[in-house]
N, C-alpha and C positions, 0 to 999 in steps of 0.2 A: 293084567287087564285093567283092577282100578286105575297102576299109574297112568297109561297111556289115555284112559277116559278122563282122569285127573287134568292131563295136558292137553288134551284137545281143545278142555273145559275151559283153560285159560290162555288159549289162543283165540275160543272166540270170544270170549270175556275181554282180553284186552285190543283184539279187533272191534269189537263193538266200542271200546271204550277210544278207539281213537277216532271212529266214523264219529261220536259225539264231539270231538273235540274239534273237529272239521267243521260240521254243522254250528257248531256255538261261535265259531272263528266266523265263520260266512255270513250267520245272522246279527253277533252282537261283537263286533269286533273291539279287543281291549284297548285299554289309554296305551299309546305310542309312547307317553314315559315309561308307563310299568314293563313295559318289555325291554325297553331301552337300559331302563335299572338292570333288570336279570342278565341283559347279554353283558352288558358291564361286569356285572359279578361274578359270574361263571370263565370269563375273560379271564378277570384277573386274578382269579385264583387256580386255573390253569396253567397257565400263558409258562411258568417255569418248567411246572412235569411235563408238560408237550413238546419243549423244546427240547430239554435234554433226554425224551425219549427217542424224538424225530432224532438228533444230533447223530447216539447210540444204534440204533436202525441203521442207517445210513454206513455208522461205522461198520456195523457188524458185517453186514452186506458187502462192502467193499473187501474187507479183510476174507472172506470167505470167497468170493470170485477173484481174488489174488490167488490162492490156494492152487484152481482149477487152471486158469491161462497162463501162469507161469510157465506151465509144465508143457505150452504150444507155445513160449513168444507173443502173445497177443494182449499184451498187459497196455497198450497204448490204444485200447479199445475198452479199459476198465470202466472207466467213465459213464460211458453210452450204454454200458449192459447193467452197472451197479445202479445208478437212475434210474434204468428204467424197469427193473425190475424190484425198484425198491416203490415206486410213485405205479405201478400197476399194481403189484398185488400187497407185499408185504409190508410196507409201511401203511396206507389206510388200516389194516385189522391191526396191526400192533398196535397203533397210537390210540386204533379206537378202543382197543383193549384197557389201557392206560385210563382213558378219560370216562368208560366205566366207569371204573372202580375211583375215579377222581369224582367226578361230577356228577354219574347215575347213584353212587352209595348217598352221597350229601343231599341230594334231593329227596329220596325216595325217605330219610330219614327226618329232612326237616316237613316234608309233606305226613310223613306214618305220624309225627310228632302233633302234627296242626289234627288231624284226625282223632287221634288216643286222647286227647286234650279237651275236644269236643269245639276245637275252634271254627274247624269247616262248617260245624251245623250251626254255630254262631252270626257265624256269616248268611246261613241259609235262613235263618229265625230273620236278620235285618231286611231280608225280601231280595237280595243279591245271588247271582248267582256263583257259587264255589268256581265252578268250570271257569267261566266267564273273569271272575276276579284274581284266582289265586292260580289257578291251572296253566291255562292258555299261558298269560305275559311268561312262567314256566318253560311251559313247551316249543317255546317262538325263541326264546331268548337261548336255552340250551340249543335247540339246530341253527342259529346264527350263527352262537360260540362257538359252539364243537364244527361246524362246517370251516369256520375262518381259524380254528385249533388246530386242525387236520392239516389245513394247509398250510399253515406255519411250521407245523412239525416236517412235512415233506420238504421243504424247503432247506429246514435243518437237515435235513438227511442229506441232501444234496453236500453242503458244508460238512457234516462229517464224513461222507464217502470221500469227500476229496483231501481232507483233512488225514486220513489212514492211508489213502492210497499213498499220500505225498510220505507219511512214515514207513508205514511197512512194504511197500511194495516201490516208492522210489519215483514216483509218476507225480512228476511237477503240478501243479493248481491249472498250467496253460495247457497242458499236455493231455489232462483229465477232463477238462470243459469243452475242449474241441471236439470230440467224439461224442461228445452227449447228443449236438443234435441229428448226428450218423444214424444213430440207432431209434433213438425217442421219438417219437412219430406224435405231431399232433391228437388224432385218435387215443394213444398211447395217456395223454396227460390229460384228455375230457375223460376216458377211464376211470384215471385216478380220483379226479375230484368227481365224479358222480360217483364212485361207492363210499367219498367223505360224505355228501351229502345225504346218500341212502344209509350209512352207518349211524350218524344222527339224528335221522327221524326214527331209526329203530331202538337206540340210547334213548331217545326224551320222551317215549312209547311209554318205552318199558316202566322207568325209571319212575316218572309221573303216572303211570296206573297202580304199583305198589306201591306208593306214598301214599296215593288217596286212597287205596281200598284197604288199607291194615287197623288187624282190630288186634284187642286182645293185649292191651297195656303196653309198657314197656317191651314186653317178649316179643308182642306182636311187634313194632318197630324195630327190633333185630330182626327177626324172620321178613320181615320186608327189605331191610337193607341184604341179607344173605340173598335172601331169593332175587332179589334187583341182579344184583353180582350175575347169580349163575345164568339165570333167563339171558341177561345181556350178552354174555359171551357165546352162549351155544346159538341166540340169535344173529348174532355176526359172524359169526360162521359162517352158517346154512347163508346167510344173505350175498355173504363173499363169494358161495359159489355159485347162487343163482346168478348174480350182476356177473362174474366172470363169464358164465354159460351165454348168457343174452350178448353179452357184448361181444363175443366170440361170434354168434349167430351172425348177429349187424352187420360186422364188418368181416364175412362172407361174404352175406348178401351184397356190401358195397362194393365187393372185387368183382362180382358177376361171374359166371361160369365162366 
């Protein structure tokens, strides 16, 4: 029972903490450099793990529905099924998986860092606001990056699903692009990049509430970067199947009885 009241505790704790960050965004919106810096930097110190995860995704995915259509003839239908079942479900949670542990550990550690240090109340002593200065440009610039991450890495996946198919399964680059848009359904790829963009407000949540709220030294800045870690991932989760649910919903209701 404590844990569960423990978790509750810090779902509304970091729901309260992102209704602030809304609110400070609405009334005191930050310098359009400072944000600009952050997506730059989170960019490009991603931009390699995203790709070669998306890449790998993509592969892995194709070589496994090789496995299964082989064994019916419908291997010049790879394409269209590996696609699209890599930019629906599996590749948004992998890659956001990825850039957790890339960009949610490195934040939450350079934020626990500015905290344990006593730089945020430094900032608060000069009459500024923490939120407003250090936070926000933060949480703007990781769901640019991580939203424009996501989709770069899907992209790669695309490139490496064709890339494996053309090895292991023998399905030319022309052979495998043509059936993509057979199957891939517009809806199918707003899908996609809506749960990139809901995976990264839930990443720069997370990630920026345990930066700023760690105490307790050094320790506390590991325990902020672990706890970043696991929060993130069991967060995307659960979120992967609420967006899955809804969108399943939608596009019922857009078929009509």
């Amino acid at each position: 029972m404590n844990h569960l009241a423990h978790a509750i505790d810090e779902i509304g704790r970091t729901t309260m903490f992102f209704a602030a960050l809304l609110k400070t965004m609405f009334r005191r919106p930050s310098r359009f450099g400072d944000v600009v810096d952050q997506t730059w930097n989170v960019t490009l110190q991603s931009l390699p793990t995203t790709a070669m995860a998306g890449f790998f995704v993509g592969a892995i995915m194709a070589v496994q529905f090789t496995m299964q259509m082989r064994d019916f003839g419908a291997l010049g239908y790879l394409g269209g099924l590996a696609t699209s079942g890599t930019l629906r479900e599996v590749g948004p949670l992998l890659i956001a998986f990825m850039l957790s542990g890339k960009v949610g550990a490195y934040t939450s550690a350079e934020l626990g860092t500015m905290r344990v240090t006593e730089q945020i109340d430094a900032v608060r002593c000069l009459g500024a606001d923490p939120l407003q200065e250090l936070i926000v440009p933060r949480f703007l610039g990781i769901v640019i990056s991580s939203s424009l991450l996501l989709g770069a890495g899907l992209l790669m996946s695309v490139l490496g699903g064709m890339t494996l198919g053309h090895l292991f399964a023998h399905v030319s680059p022309e052979e495998y692009v043509r059936h993509i848009p057979t199957i891939l359904t517009w809806p199918s790829i707003l899908i996609g990049f809506a749960k990139c963009a809901v995976f990264a407000v839930v990443l720069a949540t997370i990630c920026t509430y345990r930066g700023y709220s760690a105490t307790g030294g050094a320790k506390g800045v590991g325990r902020a970067v672990v706890t970043t870690a696991v929060s993130t991932m069991m967060c995307l989760v659960v979120m992967d199947w609420v967006t899955s649910y809804l969108a399943e919903a939608v596009m019922t209701l857009a078929r009509g009885p």
